[in-house]
Structures are given as C-alpha cells and as structure tokens.
N, C-alpha and C positions, 0 to 999 in steps of 0.2 A: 768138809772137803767139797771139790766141784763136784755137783751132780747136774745131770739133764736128764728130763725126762719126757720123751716125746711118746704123743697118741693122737689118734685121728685116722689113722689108716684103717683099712680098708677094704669091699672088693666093691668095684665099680664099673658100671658100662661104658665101653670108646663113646668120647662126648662129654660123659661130665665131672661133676667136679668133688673135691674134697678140702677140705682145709685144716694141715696140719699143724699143731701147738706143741713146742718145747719149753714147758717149766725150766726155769735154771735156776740155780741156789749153791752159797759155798762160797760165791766170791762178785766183785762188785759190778754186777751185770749192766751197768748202765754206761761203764768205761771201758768194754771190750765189742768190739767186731764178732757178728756171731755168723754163724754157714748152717745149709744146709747141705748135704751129699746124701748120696742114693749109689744102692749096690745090688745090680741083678746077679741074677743065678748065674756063675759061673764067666763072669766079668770082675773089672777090678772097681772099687770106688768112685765115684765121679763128683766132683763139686756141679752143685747145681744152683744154687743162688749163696749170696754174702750181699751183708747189710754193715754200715759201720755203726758204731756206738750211738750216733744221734739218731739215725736215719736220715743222713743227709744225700748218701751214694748207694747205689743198691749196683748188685752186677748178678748178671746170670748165664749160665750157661748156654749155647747156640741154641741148645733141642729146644729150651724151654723157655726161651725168649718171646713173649706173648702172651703166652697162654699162662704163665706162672707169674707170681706176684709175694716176695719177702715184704715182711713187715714187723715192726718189733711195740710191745707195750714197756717200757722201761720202769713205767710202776706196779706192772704186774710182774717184772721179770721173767717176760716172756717171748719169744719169738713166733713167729708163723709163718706158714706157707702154704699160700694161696693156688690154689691148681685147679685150671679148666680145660676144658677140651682134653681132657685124659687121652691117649691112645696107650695100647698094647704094648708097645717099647717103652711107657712109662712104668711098668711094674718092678718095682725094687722094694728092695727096704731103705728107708729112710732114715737118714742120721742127723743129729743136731749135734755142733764143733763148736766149742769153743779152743782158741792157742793162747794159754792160759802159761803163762812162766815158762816157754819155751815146749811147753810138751802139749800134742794135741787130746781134749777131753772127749769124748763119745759121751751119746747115751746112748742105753740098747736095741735104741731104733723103732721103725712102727712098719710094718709092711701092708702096702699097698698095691691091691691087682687089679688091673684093666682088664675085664675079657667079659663075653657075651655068654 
C-alpha cells in the first residue's frame, strides 16, 4: 500500500534553515506529481510547494516563494523540501501528498517550529 514517510523537522531559529525528506513506497513514485502541505495550530491545511513527476515544473505557495525549494530523487523515491529564511508563521506540521487513484495519501507529517 501507499506509504510516506516524512522527517526532518524540527525546532529552529527565525533565519534558518531545514530540509525536509518524504520516503514514499507502495506505488510507482516516478509517474506521479508529489506536494507538500503544512498545518498550524488551529488553521486549516495549506499546500505549500508541488513538483511534477519529472521535475520539470515546481509551484509554490505565495508565503514561501523564495525562501523554499521542492525537489525530488526519483531513484531514491524520494521528495524534499528545502527551507530557508524560516520565520515564526512558518511553524506547522508538515505533510507529504501523494493523489494516488483519486484519493489524496498523507504521511503522518514531521513538525517543525520557528522561534527564539
């Protein structure tokens, strides 16, 4: 079955950086569009970067446009995401998506805090 499974978070000072990894397995990681999204306390989910299957197109979210960076190893069946210049309203948990046969996949996330 699809699994993912992200790690890399964190707690980090406004400024710098981390870089998150989502393992994936279960299903043919090289022919699907993979995302990442982010859920603070007491907000709803947000897409924050998508990368297509080659890495040919990446897209990101407003916030994190700059300072963030998707990227994927197709023979490690892996994704990443690259994050610098952290600030404080970057703290969420982070999720790795696959839309996998019409239904969207989770892993159970990595959380990561911004603060001094």
């Amino acid at each position: 079955q699809v699994q993912l499974v992200e790690s890399g978070g964190g707690l980090v000072q406004p400024g710098g950086s981390l870089r998150l990894s989502c393992a994936a397995s279960g299903f043919s990681f090289s022919t699907y569009p993979m995302r990442w999204y982010r859920q603070a306390p007491g907000k709803e989910r947000e897409l924050v970067a998508g990368i297509t299957s080659t890495a040919g197109s990446t897209n990101y979210a407003d916030s994190v446009k700059g300072r963030f960076t998707i990227s994927r190893d197709n023979a490690k069946n892996t994704v990443y995401l690259q994050m610098n210049s952290l600030k404080p309203e970057d703290t969420a948990v982070y999720y790795c998506n696959v839309y996998y046969y019409g239904i969207n996949r989770w892993g159970k996330g990595t959380l990561v805090t911004v603060s001094s």
